[in-house]
Kinemage of the C-alpha trace (Angstrom):
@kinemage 1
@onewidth
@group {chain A} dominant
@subgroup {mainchain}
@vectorlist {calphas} color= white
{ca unk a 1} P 0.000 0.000 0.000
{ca unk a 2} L 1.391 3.683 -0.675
{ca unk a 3} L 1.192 6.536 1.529
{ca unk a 4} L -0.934 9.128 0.499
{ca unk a 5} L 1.846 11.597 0.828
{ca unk a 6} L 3.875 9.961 -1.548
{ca unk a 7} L 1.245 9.648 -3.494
{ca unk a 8} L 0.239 13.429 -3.763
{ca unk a 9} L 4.290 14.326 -3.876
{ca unk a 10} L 4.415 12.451 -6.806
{ca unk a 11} L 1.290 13.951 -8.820
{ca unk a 12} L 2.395 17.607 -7.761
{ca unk a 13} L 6.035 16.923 -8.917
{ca unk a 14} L 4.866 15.393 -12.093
{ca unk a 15} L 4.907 17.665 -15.154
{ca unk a 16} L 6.177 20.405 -13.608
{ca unk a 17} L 7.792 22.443 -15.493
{ca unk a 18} L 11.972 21.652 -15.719
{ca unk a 19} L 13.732 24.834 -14.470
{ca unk a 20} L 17.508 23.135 -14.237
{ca unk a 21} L 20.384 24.911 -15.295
{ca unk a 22} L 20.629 22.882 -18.219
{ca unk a 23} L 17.269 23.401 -19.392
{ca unk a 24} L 17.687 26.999 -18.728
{ca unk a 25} L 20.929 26.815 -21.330
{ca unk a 26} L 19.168 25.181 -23.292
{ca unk a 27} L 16.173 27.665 -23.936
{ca unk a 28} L 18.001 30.337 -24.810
{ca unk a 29} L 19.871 28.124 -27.025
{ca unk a 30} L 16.544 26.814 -28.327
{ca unk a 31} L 15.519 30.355 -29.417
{ca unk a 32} L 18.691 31.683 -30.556
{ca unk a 33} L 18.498 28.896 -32.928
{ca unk a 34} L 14.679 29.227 -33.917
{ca unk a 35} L 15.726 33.188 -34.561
{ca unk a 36} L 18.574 32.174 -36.249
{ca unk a 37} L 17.338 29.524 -38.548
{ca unk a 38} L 14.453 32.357 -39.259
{ca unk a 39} L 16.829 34.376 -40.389
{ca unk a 40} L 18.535 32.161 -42.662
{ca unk a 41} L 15.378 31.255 -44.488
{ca unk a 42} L 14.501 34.338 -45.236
{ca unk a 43} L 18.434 35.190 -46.599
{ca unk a 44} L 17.577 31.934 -48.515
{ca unk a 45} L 14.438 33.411 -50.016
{ca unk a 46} L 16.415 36.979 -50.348
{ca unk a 47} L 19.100 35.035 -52.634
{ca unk a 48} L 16.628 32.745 -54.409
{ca unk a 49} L 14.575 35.969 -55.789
{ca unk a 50} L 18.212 37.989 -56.614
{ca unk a 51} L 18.985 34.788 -58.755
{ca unk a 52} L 15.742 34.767 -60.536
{ca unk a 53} L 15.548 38.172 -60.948
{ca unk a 54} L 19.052 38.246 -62.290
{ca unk a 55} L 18.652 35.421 -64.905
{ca unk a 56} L 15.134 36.630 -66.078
{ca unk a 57} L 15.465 40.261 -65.787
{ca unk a 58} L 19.215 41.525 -65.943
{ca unk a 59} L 19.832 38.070 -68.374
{ca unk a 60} L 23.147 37.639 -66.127
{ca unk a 61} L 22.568 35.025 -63.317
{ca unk a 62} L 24.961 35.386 -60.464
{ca unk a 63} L 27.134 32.162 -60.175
{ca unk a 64} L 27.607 32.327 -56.038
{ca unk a 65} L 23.645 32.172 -55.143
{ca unk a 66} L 23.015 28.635 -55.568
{ca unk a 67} L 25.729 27.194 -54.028
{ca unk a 68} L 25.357 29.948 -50.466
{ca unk a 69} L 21.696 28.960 -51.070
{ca unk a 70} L 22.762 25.597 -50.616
{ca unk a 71} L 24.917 25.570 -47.440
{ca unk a 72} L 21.945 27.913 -45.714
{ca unk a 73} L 19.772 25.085 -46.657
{ca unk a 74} L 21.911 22.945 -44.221
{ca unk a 75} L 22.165 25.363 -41.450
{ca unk a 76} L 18.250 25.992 -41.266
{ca unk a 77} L 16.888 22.914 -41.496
{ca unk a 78} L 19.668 20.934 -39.309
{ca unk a 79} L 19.667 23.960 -36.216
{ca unk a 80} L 16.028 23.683 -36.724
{ca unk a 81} L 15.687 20.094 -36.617
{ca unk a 82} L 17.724 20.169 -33.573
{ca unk a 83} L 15.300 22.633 -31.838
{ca unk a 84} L 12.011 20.462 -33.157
{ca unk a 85} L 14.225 17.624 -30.494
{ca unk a 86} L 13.923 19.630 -27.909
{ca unk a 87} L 10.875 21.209 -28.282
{ca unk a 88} L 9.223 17.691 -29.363
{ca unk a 89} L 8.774 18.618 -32.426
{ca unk a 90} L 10.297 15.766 -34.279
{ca unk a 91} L 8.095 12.555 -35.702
{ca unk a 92} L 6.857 10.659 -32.764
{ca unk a 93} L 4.100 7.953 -32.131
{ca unk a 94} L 2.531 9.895 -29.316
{ca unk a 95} L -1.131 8.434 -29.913
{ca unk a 96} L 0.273 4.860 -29.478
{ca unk a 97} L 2.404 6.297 -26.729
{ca unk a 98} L -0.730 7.900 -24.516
{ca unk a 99} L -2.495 4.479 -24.823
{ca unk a 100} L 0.337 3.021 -22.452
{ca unk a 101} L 0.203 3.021 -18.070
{ca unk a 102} L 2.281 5.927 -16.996
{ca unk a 103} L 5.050 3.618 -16.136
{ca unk a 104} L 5.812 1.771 -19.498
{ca unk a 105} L 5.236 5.423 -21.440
{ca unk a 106} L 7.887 7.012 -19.055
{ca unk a 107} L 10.127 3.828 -20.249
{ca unk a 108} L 9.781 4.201 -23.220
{ca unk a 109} L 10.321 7.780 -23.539
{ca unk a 110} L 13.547 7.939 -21.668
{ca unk a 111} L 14.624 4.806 -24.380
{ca unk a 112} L 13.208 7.273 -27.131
{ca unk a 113} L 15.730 9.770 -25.686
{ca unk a 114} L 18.280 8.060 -25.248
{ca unk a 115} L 18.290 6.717 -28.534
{ca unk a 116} L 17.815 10.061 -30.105
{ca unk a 117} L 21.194 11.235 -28.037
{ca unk a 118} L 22.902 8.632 -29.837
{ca unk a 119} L 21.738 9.890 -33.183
{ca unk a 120} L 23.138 12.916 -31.952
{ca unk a 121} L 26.835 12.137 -30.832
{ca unk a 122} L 26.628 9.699 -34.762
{ca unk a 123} L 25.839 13.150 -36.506
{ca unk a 124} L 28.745 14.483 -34.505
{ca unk a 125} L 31.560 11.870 -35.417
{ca unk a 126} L 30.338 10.911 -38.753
{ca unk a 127} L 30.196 15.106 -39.478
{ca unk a 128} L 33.779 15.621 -38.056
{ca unk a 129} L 35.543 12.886 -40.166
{ca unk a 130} L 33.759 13.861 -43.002
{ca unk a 131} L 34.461 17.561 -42.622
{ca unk a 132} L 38.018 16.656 -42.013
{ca unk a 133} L 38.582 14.576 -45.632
{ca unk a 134} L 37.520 17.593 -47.396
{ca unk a 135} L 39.221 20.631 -45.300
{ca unk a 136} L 41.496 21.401 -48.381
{ca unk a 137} L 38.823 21.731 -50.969
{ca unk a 138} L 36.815 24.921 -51.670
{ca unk a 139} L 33.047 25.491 -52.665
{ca unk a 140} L 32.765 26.445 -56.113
{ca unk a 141} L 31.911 30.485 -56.750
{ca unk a 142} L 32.178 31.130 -52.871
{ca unk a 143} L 35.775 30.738 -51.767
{ca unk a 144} L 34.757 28.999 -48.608
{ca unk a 145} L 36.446 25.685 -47.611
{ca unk a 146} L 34.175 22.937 -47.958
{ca unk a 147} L 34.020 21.828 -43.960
{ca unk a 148} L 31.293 24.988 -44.050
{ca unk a 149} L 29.058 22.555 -44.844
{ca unk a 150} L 29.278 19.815 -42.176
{ca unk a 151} L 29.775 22.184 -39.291
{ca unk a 152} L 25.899 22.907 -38.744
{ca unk a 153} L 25.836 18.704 -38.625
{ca unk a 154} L 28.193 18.789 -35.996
{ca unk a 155} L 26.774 21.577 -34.002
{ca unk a 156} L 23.179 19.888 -34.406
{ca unk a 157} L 24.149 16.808 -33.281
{ca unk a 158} L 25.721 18.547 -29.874
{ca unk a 159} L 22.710 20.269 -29.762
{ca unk a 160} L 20.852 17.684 -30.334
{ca unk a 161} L 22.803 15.680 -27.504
{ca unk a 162} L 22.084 18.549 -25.185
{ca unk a 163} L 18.684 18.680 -25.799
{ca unk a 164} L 18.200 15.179 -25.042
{ca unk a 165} L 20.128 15.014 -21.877
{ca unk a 166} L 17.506 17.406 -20.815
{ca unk a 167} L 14.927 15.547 -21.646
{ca unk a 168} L 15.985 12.405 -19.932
{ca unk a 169} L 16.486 14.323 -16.823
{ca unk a 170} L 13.335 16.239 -16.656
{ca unk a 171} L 11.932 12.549 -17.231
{ca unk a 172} L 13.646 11.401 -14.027
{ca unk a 173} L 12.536 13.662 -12.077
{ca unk a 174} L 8.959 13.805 -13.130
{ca unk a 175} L 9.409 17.319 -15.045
{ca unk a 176} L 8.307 18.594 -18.336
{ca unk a 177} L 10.394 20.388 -20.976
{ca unk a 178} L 8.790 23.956 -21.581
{ca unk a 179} L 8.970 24.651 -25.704
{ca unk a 180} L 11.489 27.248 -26.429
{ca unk a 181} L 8.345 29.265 -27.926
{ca unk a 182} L 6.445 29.590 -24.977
């Protein structure tokens, strides 16, 4: 038999709102990248519509807006993907999930997250050695070194890491992850 106490702890702890230092980091993190990948869509858009309008109107398209398009492409989606993590944003099977007891769904959550950090620290090593086999090489029309393009896979995977750290620990302790757009 429980004690009541327990009992009542328990429900007023649960889904409380996480307010660690680490999920506090995180936030701000959260929305500096939510601002930032914001941004860089709408840089994408701005260079998109100078390359149309420079092929159809001035009949000279510029030869750099593609490829910056390109690597912006990776920044926004991956920094944004990595926010959708923490802000459980990402694919999930939540209506077969909320079917469960309490006790299995919590289980199976903290596996979810913990297999999701793995993903994470595997976008982190596989974007390092790959960055490192091209560091020589150059982008075409840009003059950037090539790595540019697998550094946002290596800062999403640490974020995404980060992000799931938090979530395992606001799991443990019967806490809920606030959205970074609350």
């Amino acid at each position: 038999m429980t004690d009541p106490h327990v009992a009542d702890h328990e429900q007023e702890v649960a889904g409380r709102p996480s307010t660690g230092l680490l999920s506090r980091i995180n936030a701000v993190i959260a929305r500096l990248g939510m601002y930032l990948s914001v941004t860089g869509l709408l840089i994408i858009v701005t260079i998109v519509f100078y390359q149309v309008f420079g092929r159809y109107v001035l009949n000279s398209s510029p030869t750099w807006t593609e490829n910056l398009a390109l690597v912006l492409i990776l920044y926004v989606t991956l920094i944004g993907a990595a926010v959708g993590v923490r802000d459980a944003g990402h694919i999930g099977m939540d209506s077969l999930l909320v079917m469960l007891p309490d006790h299995v769904r919590e289980k199976i959550e903290l596996v979810i997250h913990v297999l999701v950090a793995i993903f994470g620290v595997a976008m982190v090593y596989n974007g390092w050695i790959l960055g490192a086999s091209v560091g020589t090489v150059h982008i075409p029309n840009l003059g950037l070194p090539e790595v540019v393009r697998y550094v946002p896979l290596i800062v999403s995977g640490v974020l995404i890491v980060s992000f799931s750290i938090e979530h395992i620990i606001a799991l443990l302790r019967g806490e809920e992850v606030v959205p970074s757009w609350n």
